[in-house]
C-alpha positions as CSV (number, residue, x, y, z in Angstrom):
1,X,8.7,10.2,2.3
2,X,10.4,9.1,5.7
3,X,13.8,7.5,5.5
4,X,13.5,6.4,9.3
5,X,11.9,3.5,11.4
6,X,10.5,4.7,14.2
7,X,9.2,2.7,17.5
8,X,7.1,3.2,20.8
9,X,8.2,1.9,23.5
10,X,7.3,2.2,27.6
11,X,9.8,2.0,29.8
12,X,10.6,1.4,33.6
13,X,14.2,2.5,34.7
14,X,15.7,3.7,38.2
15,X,17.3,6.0,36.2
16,X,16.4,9.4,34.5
17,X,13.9,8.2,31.9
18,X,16.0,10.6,29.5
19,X,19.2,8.7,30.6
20,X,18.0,5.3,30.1
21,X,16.5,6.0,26.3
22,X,19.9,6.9,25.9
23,X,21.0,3.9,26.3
24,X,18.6,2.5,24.4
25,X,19.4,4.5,21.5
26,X,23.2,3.5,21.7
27,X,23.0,-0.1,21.9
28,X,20.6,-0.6,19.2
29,X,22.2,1.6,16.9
30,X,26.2,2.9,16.5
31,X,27.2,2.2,20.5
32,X,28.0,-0.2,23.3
33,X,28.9,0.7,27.1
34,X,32.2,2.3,25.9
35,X,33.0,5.1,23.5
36,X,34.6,3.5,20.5
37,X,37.3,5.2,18.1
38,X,35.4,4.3,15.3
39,X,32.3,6.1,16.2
40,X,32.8,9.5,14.9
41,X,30.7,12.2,14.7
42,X,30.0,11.8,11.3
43,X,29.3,8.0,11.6
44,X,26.2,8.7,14.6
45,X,25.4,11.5,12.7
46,X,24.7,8.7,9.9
47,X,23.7,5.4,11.6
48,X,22.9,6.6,15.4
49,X,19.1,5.9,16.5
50,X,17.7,8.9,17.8
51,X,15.5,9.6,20.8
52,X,12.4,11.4,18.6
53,X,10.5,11.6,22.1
54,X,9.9,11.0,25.9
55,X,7.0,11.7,28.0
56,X,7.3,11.2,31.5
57,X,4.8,9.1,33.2
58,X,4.4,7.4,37.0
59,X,6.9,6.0,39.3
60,X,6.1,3.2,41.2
61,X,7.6,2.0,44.1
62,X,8.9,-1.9,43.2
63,X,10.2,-2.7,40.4
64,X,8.3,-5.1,37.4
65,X,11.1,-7.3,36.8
66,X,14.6,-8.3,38.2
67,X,16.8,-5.0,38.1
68,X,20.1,-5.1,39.2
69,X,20.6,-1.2,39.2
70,X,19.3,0.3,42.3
71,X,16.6,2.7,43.3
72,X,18.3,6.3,42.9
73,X,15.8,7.5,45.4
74,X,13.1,8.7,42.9
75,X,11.4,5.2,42.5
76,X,11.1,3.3,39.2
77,X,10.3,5.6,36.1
78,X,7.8,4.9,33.6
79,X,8.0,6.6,30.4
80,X,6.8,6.4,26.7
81,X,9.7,6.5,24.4
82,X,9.8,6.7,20.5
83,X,13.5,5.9,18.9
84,X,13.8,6.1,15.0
85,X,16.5,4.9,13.0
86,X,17.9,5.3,9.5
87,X,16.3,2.8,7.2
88,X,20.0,2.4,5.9
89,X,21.3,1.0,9.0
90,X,19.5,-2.6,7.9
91,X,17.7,-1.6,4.6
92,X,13.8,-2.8,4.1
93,X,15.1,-6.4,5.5
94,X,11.9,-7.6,8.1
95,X,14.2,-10.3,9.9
96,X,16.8,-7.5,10.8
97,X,13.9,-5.3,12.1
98,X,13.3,-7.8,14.3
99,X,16.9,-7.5,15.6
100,X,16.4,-3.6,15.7
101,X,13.2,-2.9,17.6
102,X,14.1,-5.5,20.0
103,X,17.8,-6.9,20.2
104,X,19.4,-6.7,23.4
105,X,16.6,-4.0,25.2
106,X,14.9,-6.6,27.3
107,X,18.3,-7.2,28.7
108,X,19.5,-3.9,29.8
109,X,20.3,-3.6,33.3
110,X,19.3,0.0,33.2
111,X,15.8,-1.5,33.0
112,X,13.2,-2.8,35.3
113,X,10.7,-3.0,32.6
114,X,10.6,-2.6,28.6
115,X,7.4,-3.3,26.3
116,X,7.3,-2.6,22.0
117,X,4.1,-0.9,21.5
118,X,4.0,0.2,17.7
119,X,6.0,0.4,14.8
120,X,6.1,2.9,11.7
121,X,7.5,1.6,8.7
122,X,8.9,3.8,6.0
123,X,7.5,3.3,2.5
124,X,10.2,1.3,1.0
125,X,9.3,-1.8,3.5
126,X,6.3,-2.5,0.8
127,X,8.6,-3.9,-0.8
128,X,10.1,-6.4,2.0
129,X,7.6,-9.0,2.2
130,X,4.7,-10.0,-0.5
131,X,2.0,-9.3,2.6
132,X,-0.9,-11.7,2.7
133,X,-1.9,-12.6,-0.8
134,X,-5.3,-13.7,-0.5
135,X,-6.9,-11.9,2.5
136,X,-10.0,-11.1,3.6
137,X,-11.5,-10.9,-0.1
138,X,-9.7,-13.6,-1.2
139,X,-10.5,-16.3,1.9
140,X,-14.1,-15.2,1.2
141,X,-14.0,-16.3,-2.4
142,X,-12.3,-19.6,-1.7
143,X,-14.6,-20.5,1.0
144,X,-18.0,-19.0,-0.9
145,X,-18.9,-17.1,1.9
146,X,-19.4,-13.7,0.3
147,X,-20.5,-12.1,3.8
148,X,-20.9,-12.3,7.1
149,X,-17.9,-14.2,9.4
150,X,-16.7,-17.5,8.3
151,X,-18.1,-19.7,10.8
152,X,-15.1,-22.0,11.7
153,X,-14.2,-24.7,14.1
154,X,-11.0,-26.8,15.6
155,X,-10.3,-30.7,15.1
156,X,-10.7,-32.1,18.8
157,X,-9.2,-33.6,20.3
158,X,-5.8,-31.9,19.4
159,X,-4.0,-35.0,19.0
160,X,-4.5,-38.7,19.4
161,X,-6.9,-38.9,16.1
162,X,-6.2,-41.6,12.9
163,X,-6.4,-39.4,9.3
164,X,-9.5,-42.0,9.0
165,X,-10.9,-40.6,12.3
166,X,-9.9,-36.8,11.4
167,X,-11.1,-36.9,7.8
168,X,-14.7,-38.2,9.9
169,X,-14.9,-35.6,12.0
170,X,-14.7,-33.5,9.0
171,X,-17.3,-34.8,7.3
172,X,-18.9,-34.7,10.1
173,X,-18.6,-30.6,10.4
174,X,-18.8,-30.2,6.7
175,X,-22.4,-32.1,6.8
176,X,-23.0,-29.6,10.0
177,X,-22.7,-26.3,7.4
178,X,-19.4,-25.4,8.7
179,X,-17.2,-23.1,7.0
180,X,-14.1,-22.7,8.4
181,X,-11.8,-26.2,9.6
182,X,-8.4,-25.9,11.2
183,X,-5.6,-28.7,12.5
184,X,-5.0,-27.9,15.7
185,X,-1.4,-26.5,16.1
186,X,0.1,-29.5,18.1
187,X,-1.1,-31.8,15.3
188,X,1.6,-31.8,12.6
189,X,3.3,-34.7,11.1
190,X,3.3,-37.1,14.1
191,X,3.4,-41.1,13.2
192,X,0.0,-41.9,14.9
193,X,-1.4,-39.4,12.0
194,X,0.8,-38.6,9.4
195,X,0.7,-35.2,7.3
196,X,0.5,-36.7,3.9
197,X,-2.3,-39.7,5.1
198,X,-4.2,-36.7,6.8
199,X,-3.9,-34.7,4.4
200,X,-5.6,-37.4,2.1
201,X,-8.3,-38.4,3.9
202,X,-9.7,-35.3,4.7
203,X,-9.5,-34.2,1.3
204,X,-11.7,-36.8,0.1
205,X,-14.1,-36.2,2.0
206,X,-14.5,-32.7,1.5
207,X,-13.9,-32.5,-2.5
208,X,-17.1,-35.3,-2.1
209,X,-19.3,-33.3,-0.2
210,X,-18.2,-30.3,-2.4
211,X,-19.1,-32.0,-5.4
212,X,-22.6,-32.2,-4.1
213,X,-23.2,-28.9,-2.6
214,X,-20.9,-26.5,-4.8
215,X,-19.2,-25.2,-2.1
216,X,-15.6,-26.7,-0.4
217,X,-15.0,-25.8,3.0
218,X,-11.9,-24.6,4.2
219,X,-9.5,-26.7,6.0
220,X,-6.2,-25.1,7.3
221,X,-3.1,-28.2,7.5
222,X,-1.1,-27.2,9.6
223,X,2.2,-27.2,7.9
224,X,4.8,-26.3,10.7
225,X,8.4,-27.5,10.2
226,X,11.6,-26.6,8.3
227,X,11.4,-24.5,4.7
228,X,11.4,-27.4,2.5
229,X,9.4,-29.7,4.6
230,X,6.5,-26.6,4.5
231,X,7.1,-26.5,0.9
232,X,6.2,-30.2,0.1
233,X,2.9,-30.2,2.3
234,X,1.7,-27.1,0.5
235,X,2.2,-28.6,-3.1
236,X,0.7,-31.8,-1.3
237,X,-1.9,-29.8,-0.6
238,X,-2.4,-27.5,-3.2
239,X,-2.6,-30.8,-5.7
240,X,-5.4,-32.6,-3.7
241,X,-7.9,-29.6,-4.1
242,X,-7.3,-27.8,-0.5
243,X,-7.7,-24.2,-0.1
244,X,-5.9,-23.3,2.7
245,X,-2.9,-24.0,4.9
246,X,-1.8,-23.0,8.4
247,X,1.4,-22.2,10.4
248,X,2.6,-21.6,13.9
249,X,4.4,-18.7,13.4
250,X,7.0,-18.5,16.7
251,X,7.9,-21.9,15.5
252,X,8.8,-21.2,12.0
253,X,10.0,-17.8,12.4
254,X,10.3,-15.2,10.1
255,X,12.1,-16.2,7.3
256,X,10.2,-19.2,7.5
257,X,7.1,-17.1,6.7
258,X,8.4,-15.3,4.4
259,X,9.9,-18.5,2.1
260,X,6.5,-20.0,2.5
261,X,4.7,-16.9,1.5
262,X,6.5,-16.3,-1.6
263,X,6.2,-20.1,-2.5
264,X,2.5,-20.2,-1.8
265,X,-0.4,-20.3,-3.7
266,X,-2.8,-20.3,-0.9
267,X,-3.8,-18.7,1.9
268,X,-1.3,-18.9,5.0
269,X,-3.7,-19.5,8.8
270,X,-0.8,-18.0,11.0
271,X,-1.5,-19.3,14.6
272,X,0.1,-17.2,17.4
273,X,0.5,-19.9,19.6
274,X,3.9,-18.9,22.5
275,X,2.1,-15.6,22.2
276,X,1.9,-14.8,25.3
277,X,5.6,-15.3,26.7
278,X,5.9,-12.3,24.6
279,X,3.1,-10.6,25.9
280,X,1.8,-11.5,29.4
281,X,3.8,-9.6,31.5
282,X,2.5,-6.1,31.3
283,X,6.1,-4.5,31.2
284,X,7.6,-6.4,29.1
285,X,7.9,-7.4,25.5
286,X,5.6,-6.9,22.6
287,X,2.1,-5.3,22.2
288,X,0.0,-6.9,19.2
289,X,0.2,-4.0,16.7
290,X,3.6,-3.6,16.6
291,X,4.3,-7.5,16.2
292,X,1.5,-8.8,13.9
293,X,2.5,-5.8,11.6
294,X,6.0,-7.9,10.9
295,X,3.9,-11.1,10.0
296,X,1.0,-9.3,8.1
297,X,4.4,-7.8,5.9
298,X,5.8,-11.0,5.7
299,X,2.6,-12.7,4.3
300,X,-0.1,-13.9,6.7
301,X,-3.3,-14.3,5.5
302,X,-5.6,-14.9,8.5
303,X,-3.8,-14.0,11.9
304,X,-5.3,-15.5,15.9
305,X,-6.4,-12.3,18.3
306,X,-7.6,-14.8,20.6
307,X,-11.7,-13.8,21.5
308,X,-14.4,-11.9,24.3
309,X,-14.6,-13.5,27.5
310,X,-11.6,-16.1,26.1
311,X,-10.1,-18.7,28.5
312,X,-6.9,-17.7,28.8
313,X,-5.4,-14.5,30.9
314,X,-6.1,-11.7,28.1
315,X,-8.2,-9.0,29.2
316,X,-11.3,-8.1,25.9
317,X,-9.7,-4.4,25.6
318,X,-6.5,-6.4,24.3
319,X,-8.2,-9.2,22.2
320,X,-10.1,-6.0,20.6
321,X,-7.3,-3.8,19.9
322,X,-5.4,-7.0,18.8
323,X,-8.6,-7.4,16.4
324,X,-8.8,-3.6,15.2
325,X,-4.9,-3.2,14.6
326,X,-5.0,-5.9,11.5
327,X,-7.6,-3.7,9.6
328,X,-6.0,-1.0,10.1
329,X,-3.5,-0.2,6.6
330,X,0.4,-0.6,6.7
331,X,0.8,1.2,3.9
332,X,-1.5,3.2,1.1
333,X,-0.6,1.0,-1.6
334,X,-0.3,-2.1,0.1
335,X,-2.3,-2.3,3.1
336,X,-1.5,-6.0,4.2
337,X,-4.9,-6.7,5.8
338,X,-4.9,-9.7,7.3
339,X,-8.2,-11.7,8.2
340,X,-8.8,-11.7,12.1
341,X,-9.3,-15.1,13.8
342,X,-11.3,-14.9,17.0
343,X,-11.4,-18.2,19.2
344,X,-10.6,-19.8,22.9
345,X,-14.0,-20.4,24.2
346,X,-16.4,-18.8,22.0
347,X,-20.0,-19.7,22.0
348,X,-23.2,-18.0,20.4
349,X,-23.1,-15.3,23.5
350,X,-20.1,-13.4,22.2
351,X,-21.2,-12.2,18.7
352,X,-23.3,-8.9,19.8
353,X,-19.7,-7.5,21.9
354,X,-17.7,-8.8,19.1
355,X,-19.7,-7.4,15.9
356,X,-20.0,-3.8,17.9
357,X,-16.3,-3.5,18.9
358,X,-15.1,-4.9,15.8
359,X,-17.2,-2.7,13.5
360,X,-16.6,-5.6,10.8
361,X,-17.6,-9.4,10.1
362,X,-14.6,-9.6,8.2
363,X,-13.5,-12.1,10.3
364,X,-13.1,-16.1,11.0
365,X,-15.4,-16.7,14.2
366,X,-13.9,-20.5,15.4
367,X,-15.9,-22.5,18.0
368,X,-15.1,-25.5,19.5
369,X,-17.2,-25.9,22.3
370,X,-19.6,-23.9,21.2
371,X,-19.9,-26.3,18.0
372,X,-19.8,-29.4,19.4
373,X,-21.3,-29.0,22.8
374,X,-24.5,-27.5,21.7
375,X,-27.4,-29.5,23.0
376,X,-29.0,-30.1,20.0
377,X,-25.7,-31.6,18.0
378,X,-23.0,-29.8,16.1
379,X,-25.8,-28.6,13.2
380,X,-27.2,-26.6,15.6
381,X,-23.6,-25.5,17.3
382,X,-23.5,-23.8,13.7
383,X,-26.4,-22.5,13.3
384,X,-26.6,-20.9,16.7
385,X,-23.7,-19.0,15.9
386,X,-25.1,-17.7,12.2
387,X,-28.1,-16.8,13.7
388,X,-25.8,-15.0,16.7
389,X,-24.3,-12.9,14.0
390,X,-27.2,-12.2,12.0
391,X,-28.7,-10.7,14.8
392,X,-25.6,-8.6,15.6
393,X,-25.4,-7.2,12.3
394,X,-29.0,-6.2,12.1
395,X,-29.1,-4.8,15.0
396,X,-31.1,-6.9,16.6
397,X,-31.1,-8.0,20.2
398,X,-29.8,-11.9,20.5
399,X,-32.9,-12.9,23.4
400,X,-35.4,-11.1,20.2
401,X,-33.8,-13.4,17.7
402,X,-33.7,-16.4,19.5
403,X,-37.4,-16.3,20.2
404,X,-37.8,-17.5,16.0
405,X,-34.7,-19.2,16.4
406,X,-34.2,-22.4,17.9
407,X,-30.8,-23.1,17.9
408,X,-30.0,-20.0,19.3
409,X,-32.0,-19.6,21.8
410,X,-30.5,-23.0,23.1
411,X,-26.9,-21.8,22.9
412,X,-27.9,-19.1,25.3
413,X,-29.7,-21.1,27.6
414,X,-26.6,-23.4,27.6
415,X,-23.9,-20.8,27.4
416,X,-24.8,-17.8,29.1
């Protein structure tokens, strides 16, 4: 079994490539700029991170970011770098990986660019975080919907709504067939609608309506703030008959998840919201695998890879290999597969792309727009979208389905 953490990294240096993973190497692990008389040989033998491999790839002529070293006449050199350390250097501890994989790197002057592409975690991590404890099997059993995507939605808008007004709207969606409700992330605990009167209302609607129809819907709270205050909604929560609760996970921070996730007793919506300071910039900072394996470890449940043909800057390769990475296993006896949440401008036209790239309908499909602006009411915004899927898993074309299907055959002549 491997003793070592290991991480890929591409790089952009004026320097040799070899040179500048080097560095790398040093400053995460045993050195600094100076040799130090307490770094023997037997200590880097120990403790040093190792360079396990470079591959030389182009130069270009500019560099990606701010680089106070200059050219050395061969351009700026991109390579693909993996580093490993000894697990004993920080022990199976996830908020100290953190430090490790990333630390001071996106500093180095000997850089003009630096991205985290993938980690490898050895077998003793299992141990480091519970992981998610309800997943994909046990989301599906809480929300009754044994196959097939959970068909979710956002409260809009984001802010500005009573509890009286939210706990409405909610009704309102539940009535619809919905499956799936989340806060959004900038509602929280605000005065104009406070957690605990939210929290409240909505539940009595939706225990109601579950009384009548034998199902509950699923309604993330968003529950973002310090350890105890997280605590307190969840029991809050938890006692009023919800079955789900959400986080923004930049904002709370590892050891934020990871106190929640060990005091939970449902499942934890991780919103990824910030993502993207960490991720726009093509040459620097994180790649979704290798971050969203720290958070599936630390215990998320359902985790946001943002959706086909989405409104924001991220290209469908991404939000698919974002989608893809969270079904793949972390480790053989504890795989930490979190549910994917696709949203950001979904509609009934995405489904067919989605279902075929995914391979999988494990997944929460949220609409907003595609809910509530569908011609024919939200009922139909829902239904459009099941019979989207439907069609996608059977193989069938969406234009075929929608000629025996109303409400899709609407969304497409709306959203398409």
């Amino acid at each position: 079994m491997s003793t070592r953490i290991e991480a890929d990294y591409t790089i952009e240096t004026p320097l040799d490539p070899a040179r500048a993973a080097e560095v790398m190497a040093g400053e995460q692990s045993s050195g600094t700029f100076v040799k130090l008389p307490g770094e023997t040989e037997e200590l880097r033998e120990r403790s040093a991170a190792r360079v396990e491999r470079l591959e030389e790839l182009e130069s270009v002529g500019a560099p990606s970011l701010p680089c106070v070293t200059p050219d050395q006449g061969q351009g700026y050199r991109r390579a693909q770098v993996t580093l490993s350390w000894p697990v004993d250097n920080i022990g199976p501890d996830l908020p100290n990986l953190m430090a490790t994989l990333g630390g001071n790197l996106f500093e180095l002057r000997e850089f003009s660019g630096l991205r985290l592409e993938d980690i490898r975690l050895p077998g003793s991590f299992a141990a480091a975080g519970p992981g998610p404890k309800f997943g994909i099997d046990g989301t599906r059993r809480l929300a009754g919907v044994e196959s097939g995507p959970l068909i979710g939605t956002i409260i809009k808008p984001s802010v500005g709504l009573s509890p009286e007004a939210t706990a409405d709207l909610a009704g309102e969606l539940a009535g619809a067939g919905i499956d799936f409700i989340k806060d959004d992330e900038l509602q929280a605990d605000g005065p104009a609608c406070p957690f605990e009167a939210r929290a409240r209302a909505v539940m009595e609607v939706l225990n109601a309506r579950a009384d009548k129809t034998g199902r509950k819907v699923m309604y993330a709270f968003n529950l973002t703030g310090e350890i105890d205050d997280m605590r307190r909604r969840h029991d809050l929560v938890r006692d009023l008959g919800g079955t789900c609760v959400m986080v923004s996970l930049n904002s709370i921070g590892l050891s934020g998840l990871l106190a929640l996730a060990r005091h939970s007793e449902l499942p934890i919506h991780a919103h990824r919201n910030g993502w993207g300071a960490l991720s726009r910039a093509p040459m620097l900072g994180w790649s979704y695998p290798a971050w969203s394996k720290l958070w599936r470890l630390a215990g998320a449940d359902h985790m946001h890879v943002n959706g086909l043909r989405n409104k924001f800057s991220e290209s469908d390769d991404s939000v698919m290999a974002s989608a893809r990475s969270l079904l793949e296993p972390l480790f053989g006896d504890k795989p930490c597969i979190p549910m994917p949440v696709f949203s950001s401008g979904q509609t009934a036209a995405q489904p067919p792309d989605t279902y075929r790239r995914l391979g999988s309908a494990d997944c929460i499909y949220a609409a907003g727009g595609g809910i509530m602006g569908h011609p024919d009411g939200p009922a139909a915004g829902v239904q459009s979208l099941r019979d989207a899927w439907d069609a996608a898993m059977a193989g069938i074309a969406a234009e075929d389905y929608a000629k025996t299907h109303p409400a899709l055959a609407r969304a497409l002549e709306t959203y398409r």
